[in-house]
N, C-alpha and C positions, 0 to 999 in steps of 0.2 A: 510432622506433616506440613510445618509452617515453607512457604516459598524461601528461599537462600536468594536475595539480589541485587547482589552490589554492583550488576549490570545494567540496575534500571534507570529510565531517566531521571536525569539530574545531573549534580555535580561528580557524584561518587560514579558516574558509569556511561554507556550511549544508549539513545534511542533510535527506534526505527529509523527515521529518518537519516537519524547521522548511519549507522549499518548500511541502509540504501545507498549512502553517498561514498563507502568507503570501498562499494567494489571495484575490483580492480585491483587494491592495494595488496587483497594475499598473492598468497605463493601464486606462480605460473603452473596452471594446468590444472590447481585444485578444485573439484565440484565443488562451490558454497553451497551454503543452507542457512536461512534466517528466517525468523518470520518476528514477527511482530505486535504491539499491541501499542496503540498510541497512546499519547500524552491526555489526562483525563479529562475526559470531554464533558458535554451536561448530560444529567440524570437523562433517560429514558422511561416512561413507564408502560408498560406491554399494558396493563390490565389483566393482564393473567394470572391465577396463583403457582407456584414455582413447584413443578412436578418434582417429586423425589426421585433418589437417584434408583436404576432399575436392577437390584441384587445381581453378582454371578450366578451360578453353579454353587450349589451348597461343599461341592469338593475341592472349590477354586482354594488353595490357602499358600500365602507366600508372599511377595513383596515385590511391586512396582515402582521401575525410577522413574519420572517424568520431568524431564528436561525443558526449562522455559525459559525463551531469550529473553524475550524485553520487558516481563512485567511492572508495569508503573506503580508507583506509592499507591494511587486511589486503585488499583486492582489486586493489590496483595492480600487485602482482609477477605476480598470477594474470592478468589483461587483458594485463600488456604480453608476457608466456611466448606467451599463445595470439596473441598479434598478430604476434610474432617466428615461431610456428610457422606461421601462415597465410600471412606473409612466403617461408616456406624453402619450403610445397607448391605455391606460386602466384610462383614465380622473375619473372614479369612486372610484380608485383603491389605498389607501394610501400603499407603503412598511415601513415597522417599521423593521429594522434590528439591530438585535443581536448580542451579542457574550457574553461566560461567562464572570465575572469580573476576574480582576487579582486574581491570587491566588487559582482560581476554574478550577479545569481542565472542559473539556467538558463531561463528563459523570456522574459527579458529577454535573453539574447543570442541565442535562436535567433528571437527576433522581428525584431529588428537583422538579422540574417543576413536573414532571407525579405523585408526592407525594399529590402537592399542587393541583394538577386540573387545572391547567395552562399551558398546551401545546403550545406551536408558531403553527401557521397552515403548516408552511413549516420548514422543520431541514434534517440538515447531519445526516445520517445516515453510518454504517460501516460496513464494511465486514463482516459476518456470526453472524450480531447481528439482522438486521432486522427479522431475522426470530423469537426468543422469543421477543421482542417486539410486532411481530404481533399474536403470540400464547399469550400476555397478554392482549388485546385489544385494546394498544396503539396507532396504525395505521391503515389509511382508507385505504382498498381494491382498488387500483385502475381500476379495470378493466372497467367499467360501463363506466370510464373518458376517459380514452382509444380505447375505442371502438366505441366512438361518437366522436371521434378525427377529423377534417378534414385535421389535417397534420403532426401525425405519426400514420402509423399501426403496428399492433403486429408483420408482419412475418418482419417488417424493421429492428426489435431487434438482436442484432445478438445472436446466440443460444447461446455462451460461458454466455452471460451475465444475464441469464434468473434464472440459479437457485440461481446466487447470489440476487435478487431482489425476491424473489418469497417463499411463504409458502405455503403448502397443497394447491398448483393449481391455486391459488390466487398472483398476481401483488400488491405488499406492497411498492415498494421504486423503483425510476427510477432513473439507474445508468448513469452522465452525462460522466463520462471518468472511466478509469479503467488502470493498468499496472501492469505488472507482478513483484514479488520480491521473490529474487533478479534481477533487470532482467538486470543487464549488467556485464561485466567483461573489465576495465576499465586498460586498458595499457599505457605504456611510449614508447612512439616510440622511442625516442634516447636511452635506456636504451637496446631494442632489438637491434638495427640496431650497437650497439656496440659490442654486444653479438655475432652477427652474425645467431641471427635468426628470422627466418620471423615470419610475425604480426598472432598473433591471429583470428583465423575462426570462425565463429557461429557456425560451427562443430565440433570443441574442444570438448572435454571430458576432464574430471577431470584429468586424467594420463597426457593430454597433459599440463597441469596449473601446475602439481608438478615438470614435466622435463624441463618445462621453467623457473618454480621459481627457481629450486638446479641452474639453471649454472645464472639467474641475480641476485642472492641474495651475497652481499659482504660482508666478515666480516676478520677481522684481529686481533688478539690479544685478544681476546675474544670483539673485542668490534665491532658490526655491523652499517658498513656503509650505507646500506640500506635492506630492506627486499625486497626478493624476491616476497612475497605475502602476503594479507590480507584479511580475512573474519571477520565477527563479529560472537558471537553466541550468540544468540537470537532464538525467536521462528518461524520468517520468513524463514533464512536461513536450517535452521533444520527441517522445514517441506519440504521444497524444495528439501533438499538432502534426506531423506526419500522417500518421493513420486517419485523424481524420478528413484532412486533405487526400486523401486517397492514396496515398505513398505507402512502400512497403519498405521498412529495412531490410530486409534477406528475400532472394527469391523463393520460389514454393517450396524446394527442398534444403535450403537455407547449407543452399551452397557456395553461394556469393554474394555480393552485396548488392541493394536495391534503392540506396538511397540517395544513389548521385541521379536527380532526375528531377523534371522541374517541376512535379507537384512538391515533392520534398521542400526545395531550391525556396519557394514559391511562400509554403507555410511558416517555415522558419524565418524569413527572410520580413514578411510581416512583422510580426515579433520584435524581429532583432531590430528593426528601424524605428520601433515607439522609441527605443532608448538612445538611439543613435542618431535619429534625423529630426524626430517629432521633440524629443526629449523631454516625454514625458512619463519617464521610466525611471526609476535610480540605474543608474550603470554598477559596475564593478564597485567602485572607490564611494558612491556613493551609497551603497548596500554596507560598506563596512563601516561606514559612519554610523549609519543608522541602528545597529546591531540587527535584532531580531523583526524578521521583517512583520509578523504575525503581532508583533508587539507596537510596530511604528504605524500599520492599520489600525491598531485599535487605538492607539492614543491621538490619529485622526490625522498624520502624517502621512496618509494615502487615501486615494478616496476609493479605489478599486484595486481588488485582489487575487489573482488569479492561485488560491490553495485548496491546502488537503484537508482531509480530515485533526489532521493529527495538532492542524493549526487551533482548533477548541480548547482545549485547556490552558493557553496563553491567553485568547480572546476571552476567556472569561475573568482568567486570573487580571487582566490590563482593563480601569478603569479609565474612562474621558469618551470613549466613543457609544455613537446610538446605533448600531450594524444588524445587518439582515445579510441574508445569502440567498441565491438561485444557483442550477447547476449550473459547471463552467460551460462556456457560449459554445456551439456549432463554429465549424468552419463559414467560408463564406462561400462555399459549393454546399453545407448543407449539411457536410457531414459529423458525428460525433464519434470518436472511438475513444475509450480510455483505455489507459493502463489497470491492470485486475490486482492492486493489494487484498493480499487476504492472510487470514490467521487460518493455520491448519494442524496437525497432527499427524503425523506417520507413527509406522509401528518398526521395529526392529526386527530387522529376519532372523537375529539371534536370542529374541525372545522367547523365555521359559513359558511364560505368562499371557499369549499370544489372545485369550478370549479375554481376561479380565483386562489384557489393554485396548482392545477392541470396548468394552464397557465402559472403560475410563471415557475414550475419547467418545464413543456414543453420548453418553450423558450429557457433556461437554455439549455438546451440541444442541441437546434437544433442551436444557437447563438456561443456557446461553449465561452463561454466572458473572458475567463483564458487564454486560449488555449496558450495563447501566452508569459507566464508565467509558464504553467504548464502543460507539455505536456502528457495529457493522450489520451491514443486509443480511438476513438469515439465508441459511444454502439449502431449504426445505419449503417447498411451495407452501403446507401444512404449518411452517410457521412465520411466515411472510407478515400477516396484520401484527405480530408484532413489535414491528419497525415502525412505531408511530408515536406520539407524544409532542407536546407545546414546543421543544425546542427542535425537533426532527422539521414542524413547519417553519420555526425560525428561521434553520439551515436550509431550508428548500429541497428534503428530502423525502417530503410525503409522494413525490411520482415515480421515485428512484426503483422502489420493488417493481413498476409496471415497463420502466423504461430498460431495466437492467436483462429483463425476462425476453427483449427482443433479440432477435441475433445479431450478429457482426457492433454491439456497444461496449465488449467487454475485450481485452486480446492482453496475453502473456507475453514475456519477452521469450525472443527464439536463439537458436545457439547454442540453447541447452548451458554448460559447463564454461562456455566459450564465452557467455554473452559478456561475463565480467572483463574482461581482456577487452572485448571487441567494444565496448559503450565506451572505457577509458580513450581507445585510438579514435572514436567519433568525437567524445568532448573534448581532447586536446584540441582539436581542430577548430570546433562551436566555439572554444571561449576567446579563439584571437576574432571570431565575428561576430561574438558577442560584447568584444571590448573595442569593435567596429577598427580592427586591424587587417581583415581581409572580408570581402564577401562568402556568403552561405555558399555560395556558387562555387569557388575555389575553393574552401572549408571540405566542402563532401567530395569534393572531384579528389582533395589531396586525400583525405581518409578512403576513397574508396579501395584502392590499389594494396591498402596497409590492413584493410579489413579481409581481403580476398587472401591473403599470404598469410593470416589467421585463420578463416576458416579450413583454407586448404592444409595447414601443419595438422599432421599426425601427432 
């Protein structure tokens, strides 16, 4: 019952993050699927005592595989405890847990599997992937399991979390946590309080992160002391600053592309100029200097940090720095939208076992068996207060259940199957203006034509 994961972070394997960065690189045409769990974040503590897990069917008896991409070192004692107690309340019930082998990312082996007619009954599934999976008949329709539940009901779900789980009206994947990305802006307090200005608000806007970075960013001689600021660019960050500048990548029926346009133009463009004109950004050449960026903020070589969650277990493991976080800043129209990371669960349409995996992944959820390692928002109103704890206010995450629960602050990537193809033709494009080789403006004007000749292939 122990996890198998020579896929997990570190040297022996990838993490979400790097999975995140590598779509695009399979096969042409293949649905991905990954989901994730980050690199070990600080403890969390609910306060709650830790419900056991809720028995099958006393006729339930047989064996479950359960498929896990990215489990970290600090979450493997917590998975294989609750697989061992799922084991002792469901005495019928063997778990067989997974993970790719070295060397196979996770999407590359559960495509292998759905190749071969061999699905696990239980697997991570990813943000805005469930959906062509379940338009290719891959996954069981939960609803029917659901709705004979005696201990979640459907309206306990909280709404943000419903379209990312859901195809044509139908319940495909049950999200056990979720967090917004980018979703902090991660500061040095000694670095302001030298400066003379006060800490960063969850109110901030973007204008307020460039007029902080111009007066803590030090450089003398052409040679920089520290940056004042740092973002990555990738496809997380750039749909974020999109969306919430008002831009849309895909029109409604995401039949073509929406991103040549001057909100778009406009947010990125922001952005791309701290590194380019202001310079107070590391660029390309000086990102690779530095190595690990999450490591070059905390050892105080940046004074502000536009990251994810997943950036916590670096910032703890790197001493020198005194850091606080608030969520990442609004736009400077006002708006915030992030990208929806979340860890989920589908079930296999070729599942023997189709109630005890609907059990598994229930438990999962209502147990939350990471939590404490990996702090994601719960996807049940009914267990919401327990996103809380000393280091949840360090992160600046105690408003996140209130802010997350509004509409239009959470959005999936669109695409479906395609988006992996379609993000690689947008980044080729971003990183010659992000290496200030062409304008954002030319950037999306050339991707746009390259993105529509994508959507439109059959």
């Amino acid at each position: 019952m122990s996890i198998r994961t020579p896929n997990s972070h570190g040297s022996h394997g990838i993490s979400r993050r790097t999975l995140l960065k590598l779509i695009g690189i399979g096969s042409a045409g293949a649905a991905l699927a990954a989901c994730g769990a980050a690199p070990a974040a600080p403890a969390a503590s609910s306060g709650n005592a830790e419900p056991e897990p809720t028995a099958a069917p006393a006729a339930a008896t047989g064996s479950i595989r359960v498929l896990v991409c990215c489990a970290t070192p600090a979450e493997e004692p917590l998975r294989n405890k609750y697989n061992a107690a799922f084991e002792a309340a469901n005495p019928g019930i063997k778990v067989i847990a997974e993970a790719p082998p070295a060397g196979m990312n996770y999407f590359e082996k559960l495509q292998t599997l759905l190749a071969a007619n061999d699905m696990p009954d239980v697997f991570d599934m990813w943000e805005g992937y469930v959906q062509p999976y379940a338009a290719n008949g891959a996954l069981l329709a939960m609803d029917d399991l659901l709705k004979a539940d005696s201990k979640i009901k459907a309206d306990d779900i909280l709404p943000a979390v419903v379209p990312a789980q859901s195809y044509q009206g139908k319940q495909y994947a049950f999200i056990y946590g979720f967090m917004p990305g980018p979703v902090s802006l991660f500061y040095n307090v000694d670095h302001f309080k030298e400066a003379g200005l006060e800490a960063p608000s969850p109110n901030w806007n973007w204008n307020n992160v460039r007029e902080a970075a111009l007066k803590l960013h030090k450089a003398a001689g052409g040679k920089v002391e520290r940056y004042g600021v740092n973002f990555e660019n990738w496809f997380v960050p750039w749909q974020y600053m999109m969306w919430s500048n008002g831009a849309e990548v895909f029109n409604a029926d995401e039949s073509k592309a929406a991103f040549n346009n001057p909100k778009a133009t406009e947010a990125l463009q922001f952005w791309y100029d701290m590194v380019n004109v202001d310079k107070i950004a590391p660029n390309q050449d000086d990102a690779k200097a530095l190595g690990s960026m999450a490591k070059a903020f905390a050892s105080g070589q940046i004074s502000l940090r536009l990251g994810n969650y997943w950036d916590l277990g670096e910032l703890k493991e790197t001493k020198g720095a005194n850091w606080k976080a608030v969520l990442a800043p609004k736009s400077n129209s006002g708006g915030r939208t992030w990208y929806m990371h979340l860890g989920c669960w589908s079930i296999s349409a070729q599942s023997k076992m189709p109630q005890a995996a609907w059990d598994y992944a229930r438990d999962f959820v209502l147990q939350r068996p990471i939590d404490s390692v990996t702090p994601y928002v719960p996807p049940l109103k009914s267990l919401m207060s327990t996103f809380k704890g000393p280091d949840h206010e360090q992160l600046g995450y105690t408003a996140l259940p209130e802010i997350v629960s509004q509409p239009g602050t959470l959005r999936i990537p669109g695409a479906g199957a395609k988006f992996d193809k379609i993000q690689g033709l947008i980044q080729a494009e971003l990183d010659l203006a992000f290496i200030g080789k062409k304008s954002v403006a030319d950037a999306l004007a050339t991707a746009e034509p390259k993105v529509n000749e994508e959507l439109a292939r059959k």
